[in-house]
DODREN-826272 format. One record per residue (C-alpha): residue in three letters; residue number from 1; x, y, z. Coordinates in nm, 2 decimals, padded with zeros to 4 digits, always signed. Example, Ala and Ser with C-alpha at 12.3 -4.5 7.8 and 13.67 -1.06 7.14 Angstrom:
// residues 2
+------+-----+--------+--------+--------+
! code ! pos !      X !      Y !      Z !
+------+-----+--------+--------+--------+
!  ALA !   1 ! +01.23 ! -00.45 ! +00.78 !
!  SER !   2 ! +01.37 ! -00.11 ! +00.71 !
+------+-----+--------+--------+--------+
END
This chain:
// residues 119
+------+-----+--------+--------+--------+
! code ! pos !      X !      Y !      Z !
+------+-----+--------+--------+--------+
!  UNK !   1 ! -07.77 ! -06.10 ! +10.45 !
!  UNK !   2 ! -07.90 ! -05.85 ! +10.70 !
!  UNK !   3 ! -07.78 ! -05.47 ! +10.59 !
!  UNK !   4 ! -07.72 ! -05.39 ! +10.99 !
!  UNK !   5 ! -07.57 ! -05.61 ! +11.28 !
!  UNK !   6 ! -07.84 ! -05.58 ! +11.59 !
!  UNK !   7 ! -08.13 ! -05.34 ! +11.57 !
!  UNK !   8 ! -08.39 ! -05.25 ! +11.82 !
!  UNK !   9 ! -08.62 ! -05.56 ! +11.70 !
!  UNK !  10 ! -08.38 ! -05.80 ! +11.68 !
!  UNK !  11 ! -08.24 ! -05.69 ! +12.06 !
!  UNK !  12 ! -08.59 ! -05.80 ! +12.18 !
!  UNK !  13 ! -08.60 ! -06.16 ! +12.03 !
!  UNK !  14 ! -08.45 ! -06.46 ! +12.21 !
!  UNK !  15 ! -08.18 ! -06.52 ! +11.94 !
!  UNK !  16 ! -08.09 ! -06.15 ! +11.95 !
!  UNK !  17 ! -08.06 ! -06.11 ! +12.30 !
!  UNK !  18 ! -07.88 ! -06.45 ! +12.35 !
!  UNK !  19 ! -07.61 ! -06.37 ! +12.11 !
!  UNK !  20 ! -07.57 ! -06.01 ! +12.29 !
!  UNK !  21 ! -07.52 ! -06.20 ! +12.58 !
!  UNK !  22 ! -07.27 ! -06.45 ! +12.47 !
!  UNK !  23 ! -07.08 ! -06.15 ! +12.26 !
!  UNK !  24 ! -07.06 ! -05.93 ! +12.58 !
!  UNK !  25 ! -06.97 ! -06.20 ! +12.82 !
!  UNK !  26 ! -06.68 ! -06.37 ! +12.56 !
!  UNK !  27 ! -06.56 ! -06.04 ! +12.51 !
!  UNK !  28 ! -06.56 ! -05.89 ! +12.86 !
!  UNK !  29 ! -06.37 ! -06.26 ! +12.96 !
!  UNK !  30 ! -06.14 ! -06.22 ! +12.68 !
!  UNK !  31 ! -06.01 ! -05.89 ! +12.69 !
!  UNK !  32 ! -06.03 ! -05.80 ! +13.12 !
!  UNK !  33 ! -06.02 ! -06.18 ! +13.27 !
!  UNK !  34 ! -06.36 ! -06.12 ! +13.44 !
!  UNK !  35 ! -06.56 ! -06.43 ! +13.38 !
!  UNK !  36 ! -06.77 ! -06.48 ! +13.70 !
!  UNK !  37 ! -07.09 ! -06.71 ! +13.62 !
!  UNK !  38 ! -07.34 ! -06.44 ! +13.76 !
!  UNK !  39 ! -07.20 ! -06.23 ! +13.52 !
!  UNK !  40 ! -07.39 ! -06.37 ! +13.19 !
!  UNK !  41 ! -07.73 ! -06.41 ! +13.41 !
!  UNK !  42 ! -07.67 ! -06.01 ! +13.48 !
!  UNK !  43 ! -07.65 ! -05.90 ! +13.07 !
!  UNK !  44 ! -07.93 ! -06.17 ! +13.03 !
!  UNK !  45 ! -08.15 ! -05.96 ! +13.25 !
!  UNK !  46 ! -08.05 ! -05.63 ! +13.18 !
!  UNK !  47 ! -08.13 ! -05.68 ! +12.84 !
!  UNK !  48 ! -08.48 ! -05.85 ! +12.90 !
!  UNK !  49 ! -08.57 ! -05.60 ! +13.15 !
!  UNK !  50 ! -08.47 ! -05.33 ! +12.86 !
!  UNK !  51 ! -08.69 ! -05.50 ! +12.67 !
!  UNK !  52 ! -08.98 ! -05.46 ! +12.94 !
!  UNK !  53 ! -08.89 ! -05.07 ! +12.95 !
!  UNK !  54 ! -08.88 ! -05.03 ! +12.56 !
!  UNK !  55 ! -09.24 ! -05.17 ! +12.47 !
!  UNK !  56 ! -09.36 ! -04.98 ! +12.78 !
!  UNK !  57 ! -09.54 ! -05.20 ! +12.98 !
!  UNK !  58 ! -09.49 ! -05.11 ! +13.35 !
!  UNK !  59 ! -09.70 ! -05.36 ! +13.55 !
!  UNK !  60 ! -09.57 ! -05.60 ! +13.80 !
!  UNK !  61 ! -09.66 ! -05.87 ! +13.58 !
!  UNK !  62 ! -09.48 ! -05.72 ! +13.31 !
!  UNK !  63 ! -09.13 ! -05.73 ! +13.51 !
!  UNK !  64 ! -09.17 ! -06.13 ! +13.68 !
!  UNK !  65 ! -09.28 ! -06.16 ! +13.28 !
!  UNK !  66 ! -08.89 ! -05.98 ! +13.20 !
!  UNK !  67 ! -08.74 ! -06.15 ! +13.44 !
!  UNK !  68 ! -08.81 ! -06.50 ! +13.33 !
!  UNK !  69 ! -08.70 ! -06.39 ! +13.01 !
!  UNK !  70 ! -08.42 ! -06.31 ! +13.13 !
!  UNK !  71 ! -08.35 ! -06.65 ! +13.30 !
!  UNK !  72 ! -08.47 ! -06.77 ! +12.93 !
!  UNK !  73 ! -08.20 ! -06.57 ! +12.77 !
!  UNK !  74 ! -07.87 ! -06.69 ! +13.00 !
!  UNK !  75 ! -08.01 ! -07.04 ! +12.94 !
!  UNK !  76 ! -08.00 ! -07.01 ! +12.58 !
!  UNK !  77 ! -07.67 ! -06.78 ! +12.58 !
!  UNK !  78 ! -07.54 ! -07.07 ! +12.79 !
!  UNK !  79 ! -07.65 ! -07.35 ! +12.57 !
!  UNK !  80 ! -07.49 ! -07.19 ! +12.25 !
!  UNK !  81 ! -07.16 ! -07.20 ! +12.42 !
!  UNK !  82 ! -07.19 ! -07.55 ! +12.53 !
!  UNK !  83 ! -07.24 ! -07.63 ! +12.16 !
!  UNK !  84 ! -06.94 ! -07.37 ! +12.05 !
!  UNK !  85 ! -06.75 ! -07.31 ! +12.31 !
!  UNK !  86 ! -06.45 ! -07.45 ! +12.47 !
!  UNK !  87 ! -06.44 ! -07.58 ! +12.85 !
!  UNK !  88 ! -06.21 ! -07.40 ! +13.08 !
!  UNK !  89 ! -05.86 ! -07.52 ! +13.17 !
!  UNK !  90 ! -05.53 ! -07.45 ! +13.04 !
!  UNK !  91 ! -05.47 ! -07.56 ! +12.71 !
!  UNK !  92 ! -05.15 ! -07.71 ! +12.60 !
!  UNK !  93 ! -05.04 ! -07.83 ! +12.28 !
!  UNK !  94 ! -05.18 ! -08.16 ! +12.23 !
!  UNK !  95 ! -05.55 ! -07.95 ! +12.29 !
!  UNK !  96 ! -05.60 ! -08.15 ! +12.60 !
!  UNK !  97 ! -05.63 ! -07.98 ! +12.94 !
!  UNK !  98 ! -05.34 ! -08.03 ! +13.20 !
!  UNK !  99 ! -05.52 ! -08.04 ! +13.50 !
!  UNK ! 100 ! -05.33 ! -08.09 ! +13.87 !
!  UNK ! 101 ! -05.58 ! -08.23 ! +14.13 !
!  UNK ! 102 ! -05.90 ! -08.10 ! +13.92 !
!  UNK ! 103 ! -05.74 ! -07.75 ! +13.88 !
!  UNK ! 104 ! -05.58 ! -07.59 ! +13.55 !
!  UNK ! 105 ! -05.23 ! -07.63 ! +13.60 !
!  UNK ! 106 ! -05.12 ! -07.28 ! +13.57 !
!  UNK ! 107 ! -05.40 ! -07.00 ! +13.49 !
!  UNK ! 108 ! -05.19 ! -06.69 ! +13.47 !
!  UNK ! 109 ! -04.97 ! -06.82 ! +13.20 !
!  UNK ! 110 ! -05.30 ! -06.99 ! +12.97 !
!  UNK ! 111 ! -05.29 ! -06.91 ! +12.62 !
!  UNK ! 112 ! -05.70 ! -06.74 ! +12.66 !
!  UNK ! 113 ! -05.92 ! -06.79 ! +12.39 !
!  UNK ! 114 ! -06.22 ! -06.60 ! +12.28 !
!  UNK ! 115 ! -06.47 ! -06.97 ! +12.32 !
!  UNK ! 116 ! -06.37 ! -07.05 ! +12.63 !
!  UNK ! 117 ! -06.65 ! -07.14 ! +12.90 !
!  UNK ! 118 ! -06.76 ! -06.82 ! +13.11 !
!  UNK ! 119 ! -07.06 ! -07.03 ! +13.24 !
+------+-----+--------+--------+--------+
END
């Protein structure tokens, strides 16, 4: 067991920086409402282009280098909450969603949970 949570190497691995990503975004959905999809792709790069700043490589390549990484990073962050997560729509108590003409039924009353989609 790891004696501390996120550390300055593990922010610049995939896995770290993924689960930063999906942390943030489920948390920032959860607690304000604010789930836009460009939202996650905006952590994912800001993170890898962190990255870019902290090992101090300042070239051009070094930045198209980041920001595929950062593409790299929503696609994974995106991927781990299609395995965990929970697709949008308002839950009701059977756990199936109640959708009207492909839209959840009533948004502003939905129970929100901390796995659902942001993606």
């Amino acid at each position: 067991m790891p004696e501390s949570f996120f550390t300055q190497e593990t922010i610049l691995t995939l896995t770290g920086a993924s689960m930063i990503t999906l942390v943030i975004t489920n948390t920032v959905h959860y607690v304000f409402n604010f789930n836009p999809r460009w939202f996650g792709l905006g952590i994912s790069l800001l993170l890898s282009f962190t990255g870019v700043v902290l090992v101090g490589e300042h070239t051009v390549f070094a930045y198209f280098v980041g920001l595929l990484n950062g593409f790299l990073i929503y696609a994974s962050a995106t991927g781990l909450m299609q395995m965990v997560g929970r697709k949008g729509g308002a839950s009701t108590v059977s756990g199936e969603s109640s959708l009207r003409d492909g839209k959840p039924a009533d948004q502003g009353t939905a129970a929100r949970r901390f796995l659902d989609a942001w993606y």
